[in-house]
C-alpha positions in Angstrom: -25.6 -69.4 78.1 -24.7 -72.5 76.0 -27.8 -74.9 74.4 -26.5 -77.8 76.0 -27.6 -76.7 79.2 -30.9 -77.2 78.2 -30.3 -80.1 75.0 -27.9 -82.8 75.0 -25.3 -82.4 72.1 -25.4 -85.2 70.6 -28.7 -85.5 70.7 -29.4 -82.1 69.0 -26.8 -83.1 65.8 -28.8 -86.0 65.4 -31.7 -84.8 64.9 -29.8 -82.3 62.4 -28.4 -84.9 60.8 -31.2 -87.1 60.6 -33.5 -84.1 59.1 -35.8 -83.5 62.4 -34.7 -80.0 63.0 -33.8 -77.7 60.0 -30.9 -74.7 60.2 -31.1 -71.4 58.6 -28.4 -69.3 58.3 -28.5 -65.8 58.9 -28.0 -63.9 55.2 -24.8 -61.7 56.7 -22.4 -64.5 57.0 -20.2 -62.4 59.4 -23.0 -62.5 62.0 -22.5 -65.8 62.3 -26.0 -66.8 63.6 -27.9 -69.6 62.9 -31.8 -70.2 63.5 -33.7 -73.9 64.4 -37.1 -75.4 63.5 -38.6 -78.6 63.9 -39.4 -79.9 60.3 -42.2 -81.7 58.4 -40.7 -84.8 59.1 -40.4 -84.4 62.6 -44.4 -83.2 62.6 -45.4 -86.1 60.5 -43.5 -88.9 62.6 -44.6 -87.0 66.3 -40.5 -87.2 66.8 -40.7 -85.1 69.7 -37.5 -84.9 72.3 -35.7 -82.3 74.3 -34.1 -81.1 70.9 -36.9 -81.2 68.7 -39.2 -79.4 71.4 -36.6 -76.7 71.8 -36.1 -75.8 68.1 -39.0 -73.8 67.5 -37.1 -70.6 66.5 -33.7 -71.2 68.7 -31.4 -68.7 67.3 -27.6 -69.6 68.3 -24.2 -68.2 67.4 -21.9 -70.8 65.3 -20.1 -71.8 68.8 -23.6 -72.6 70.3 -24.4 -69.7 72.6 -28.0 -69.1 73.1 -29.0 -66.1 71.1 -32.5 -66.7 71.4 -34.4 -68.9 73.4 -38.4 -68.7 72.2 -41.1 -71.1 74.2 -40.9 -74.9 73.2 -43.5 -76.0 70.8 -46.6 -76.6 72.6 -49.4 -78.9 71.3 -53.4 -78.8 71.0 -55.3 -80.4 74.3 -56.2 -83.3 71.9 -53.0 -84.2 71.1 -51.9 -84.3 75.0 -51.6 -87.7 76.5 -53.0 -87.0 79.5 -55.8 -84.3 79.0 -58.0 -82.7 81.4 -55.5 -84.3 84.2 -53.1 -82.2 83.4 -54.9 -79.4 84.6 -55.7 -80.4 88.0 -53.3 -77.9 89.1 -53.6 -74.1 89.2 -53.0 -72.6 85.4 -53.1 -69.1 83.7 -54.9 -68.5 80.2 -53.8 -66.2 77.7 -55.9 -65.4 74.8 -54.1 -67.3 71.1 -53.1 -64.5 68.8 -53.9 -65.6 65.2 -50.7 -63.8 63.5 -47.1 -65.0 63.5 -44.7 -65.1 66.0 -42.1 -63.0 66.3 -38.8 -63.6 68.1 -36.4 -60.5 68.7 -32.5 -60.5 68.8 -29.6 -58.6 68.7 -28.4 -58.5 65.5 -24.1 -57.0 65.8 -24.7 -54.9 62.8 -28.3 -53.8 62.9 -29.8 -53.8 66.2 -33.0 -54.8 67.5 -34.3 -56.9 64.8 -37.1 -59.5 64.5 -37.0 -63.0 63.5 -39.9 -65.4 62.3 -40.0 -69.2 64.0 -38.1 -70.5 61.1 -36.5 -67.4 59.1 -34.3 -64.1 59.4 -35.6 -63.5 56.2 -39.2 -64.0 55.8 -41.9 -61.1 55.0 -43.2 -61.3 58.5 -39.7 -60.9 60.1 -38.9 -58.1 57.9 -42.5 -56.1 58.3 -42.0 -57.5 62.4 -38.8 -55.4 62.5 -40.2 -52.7 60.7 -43.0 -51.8 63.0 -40.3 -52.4 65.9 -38.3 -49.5 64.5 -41.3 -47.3 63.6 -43.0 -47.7 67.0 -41.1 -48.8 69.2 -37.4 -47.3 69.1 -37.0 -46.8 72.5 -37.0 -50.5 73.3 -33.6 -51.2 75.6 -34.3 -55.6 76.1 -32.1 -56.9 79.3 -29.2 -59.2 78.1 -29.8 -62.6 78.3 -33.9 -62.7 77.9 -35.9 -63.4 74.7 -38.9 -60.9 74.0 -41.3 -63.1 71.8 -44.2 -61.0 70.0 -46.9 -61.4 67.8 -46.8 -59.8 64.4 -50.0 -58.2 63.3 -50.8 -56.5 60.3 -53.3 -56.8 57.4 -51.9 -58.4 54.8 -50.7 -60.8 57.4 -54.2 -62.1 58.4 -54.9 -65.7 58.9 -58.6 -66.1 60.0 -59.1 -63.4 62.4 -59.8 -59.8 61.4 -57.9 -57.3 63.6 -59.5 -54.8 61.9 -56.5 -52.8 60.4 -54.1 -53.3 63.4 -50.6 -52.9 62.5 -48.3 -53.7 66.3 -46.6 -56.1 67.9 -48.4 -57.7 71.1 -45.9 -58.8 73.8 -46.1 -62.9 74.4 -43.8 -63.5 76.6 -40.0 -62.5 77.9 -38.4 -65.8 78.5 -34.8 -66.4 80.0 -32.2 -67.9 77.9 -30.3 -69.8 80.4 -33.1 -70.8 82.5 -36.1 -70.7 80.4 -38.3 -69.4 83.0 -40.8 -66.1 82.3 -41.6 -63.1 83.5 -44.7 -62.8 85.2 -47.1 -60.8 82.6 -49.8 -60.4 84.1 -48.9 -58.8 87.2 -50.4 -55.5 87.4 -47.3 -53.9 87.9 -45.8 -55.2 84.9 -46.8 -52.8 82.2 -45.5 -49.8 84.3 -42.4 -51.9 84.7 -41.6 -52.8 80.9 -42.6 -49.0 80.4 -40.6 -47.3 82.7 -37.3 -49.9 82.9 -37.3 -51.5 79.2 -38.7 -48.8 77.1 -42.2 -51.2 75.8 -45.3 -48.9 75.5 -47.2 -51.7 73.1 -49.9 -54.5 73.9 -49.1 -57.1 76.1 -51.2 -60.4 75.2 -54.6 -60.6 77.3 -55.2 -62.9 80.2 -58.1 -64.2 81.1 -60.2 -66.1 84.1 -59.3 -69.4 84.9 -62.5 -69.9 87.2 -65.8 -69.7 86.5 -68.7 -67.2 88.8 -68.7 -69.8 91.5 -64.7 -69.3 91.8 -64.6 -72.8 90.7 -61.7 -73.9 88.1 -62.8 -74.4 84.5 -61.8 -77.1 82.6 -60.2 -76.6 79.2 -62.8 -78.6 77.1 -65.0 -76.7 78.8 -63.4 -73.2 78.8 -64.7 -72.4 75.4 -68.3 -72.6 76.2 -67.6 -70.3 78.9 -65.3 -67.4 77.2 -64.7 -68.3 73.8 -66.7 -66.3 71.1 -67.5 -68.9 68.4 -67.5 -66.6 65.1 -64.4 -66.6 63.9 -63.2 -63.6 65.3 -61.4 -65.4 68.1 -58.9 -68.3 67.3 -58.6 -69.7 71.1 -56.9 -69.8 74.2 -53.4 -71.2 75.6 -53.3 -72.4 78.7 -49.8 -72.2 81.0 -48.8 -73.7 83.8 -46.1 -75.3 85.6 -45.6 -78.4 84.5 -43.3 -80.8 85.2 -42.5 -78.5 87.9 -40.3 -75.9 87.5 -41.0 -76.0 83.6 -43.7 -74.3 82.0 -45.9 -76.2 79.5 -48.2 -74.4 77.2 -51.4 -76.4 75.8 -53.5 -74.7 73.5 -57.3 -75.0 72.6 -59.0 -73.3 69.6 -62.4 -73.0 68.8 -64.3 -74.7 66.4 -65.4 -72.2 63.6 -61.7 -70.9 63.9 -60.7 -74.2 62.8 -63.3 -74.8 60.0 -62.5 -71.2 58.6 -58.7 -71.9 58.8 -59.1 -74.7 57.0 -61.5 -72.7 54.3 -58.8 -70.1 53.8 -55.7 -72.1 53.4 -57.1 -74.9 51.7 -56.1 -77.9 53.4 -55.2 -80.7 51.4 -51.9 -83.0 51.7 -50.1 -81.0 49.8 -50.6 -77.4 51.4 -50.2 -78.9 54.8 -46.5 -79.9 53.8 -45.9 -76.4 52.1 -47.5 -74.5 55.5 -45.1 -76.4 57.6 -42.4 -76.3 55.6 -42.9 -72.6 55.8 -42.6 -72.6 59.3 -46.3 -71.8 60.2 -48.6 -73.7 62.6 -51.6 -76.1 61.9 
């Protein structure tokens, strides 16, 4: 698949040009693969389009074909123009990892290998790919899908404690023409990515999207009901279909999370422009 199925051209080298989205070349120029990101400009003005939204990670080869397609960017609830409403429909809730994410591709000369949401290169990628080799070398991905992961490992940690994990948990598979998942949580689905695509690691947890009444729970409300306010739990995302046929992914963190993140990495003006520029998530 080519990216302008899903972003128009001239849209996309606008933002380019204009400093929105941000290319990295990959370090083997005869790969010819190049990876996208959103930058600190397009963050600070909210300069959010098709192209912007896309590039959170895109890996393409030099004549545009899609190499990797990871999930748009996706937003806290606050930041959602139209809140709660937005959930009057029926929705799915994953638990938020509090690690990096981890975007897999083909690499012509080396394999499998892992890339962070803005780097080939970075520490995470490279640990990411290490543990993917260690672990996991039986791993045969379908053409044409992009396995997204979350890297975990100590000297990795953000706010939560995994308490000396060292793995990969599986995010989501999503299609690079289409954009559309597989179904995680379907019971069947761990036997299937066993037995078909070689993955014998964590898949991300799911969790209820009603409360004991079988009513649907808000996501303001959602914490109070499953959210373990001590820091050892950074939140919840919530999916679902919307506009239809395209899924949208809001996510809601929980309040001592937030205070201890902001403890740890110091927030001030100038270390939210260097953990941005860095390609990591406020």
């Amino acid at each position: 698949s080519h990216y302008s199925e899903f972003i128009d051209p001239n849209l996309f080298t606008e933002m380019v040009d204009q400093g929105y989205i941000k290319v990295g070349k990959h370090p083997a120029p005869s790969v010819g693969y190049n990876i996208y990101n959103y930058t600190v400009k397009a963050s600070i003005e909210r300069k959010w389009n098709d192209a912007t939204l896309a590039c959170r990670g895109l890996i393409l080869a030099d004549d545009g074909t899609v190499i990797a397609r990871p999930f748009p960017k996706f937003f806290n609830l606050g930041e959602m123009q139209r809140g709660d409403v937005t959930f009057s429909k029926p929705y799915k809730v994953q638990e938020k990892m509090d690690g990096s994410l981890g975007i897999l591709y083909r690499d012509p000369h080396m394999g499998l290998r892992l890339a962070t949401r803005g780097s080939f290169t970075s520490d995470q990628a490279y640990y990411g790919t290490n543990i993917l080799a260690k672990k996991y070398p039986d791993l045969k991905p379908e053409e044409g899908w992009t396995w997204l992961f979350e890297i975990i490992y100590p000297a990795n940690r953000i706010v939560v404690d995994y308490k000396g994990m060292t793995d990969l948990v599986l995010l989501a598979i999503v299609n690079n023409e289409t954009g559309t998942e597989v179904v995680l949580d379907d019971s069947a689905t761990p036997i299937l990515l066993s037995q078909v695509y070689g993955w014998h690691g964590p898949i991300v947890q799911f969790h209820p999207h009603v409360d004991a009444e079988g009513q649907r729970i808000k996501p303001r409300e959602y914490l109070n009901h499953y959210g373990v306010n001590d820091g050892s739990q950074e939140g919840f995302v919530f999916m679902f279909d919307w506009p239809k046929g395209k899924r949208t992914r809001v996510k809601v963190k929980l309040e001592e999370y937030v205070k201890l993140h902001k403890i740890r990495t110091n927030i001030s003006t100038k270390s939210i422009w260097e953990w941005l520029r860095d390609g990591k998530d406020l």
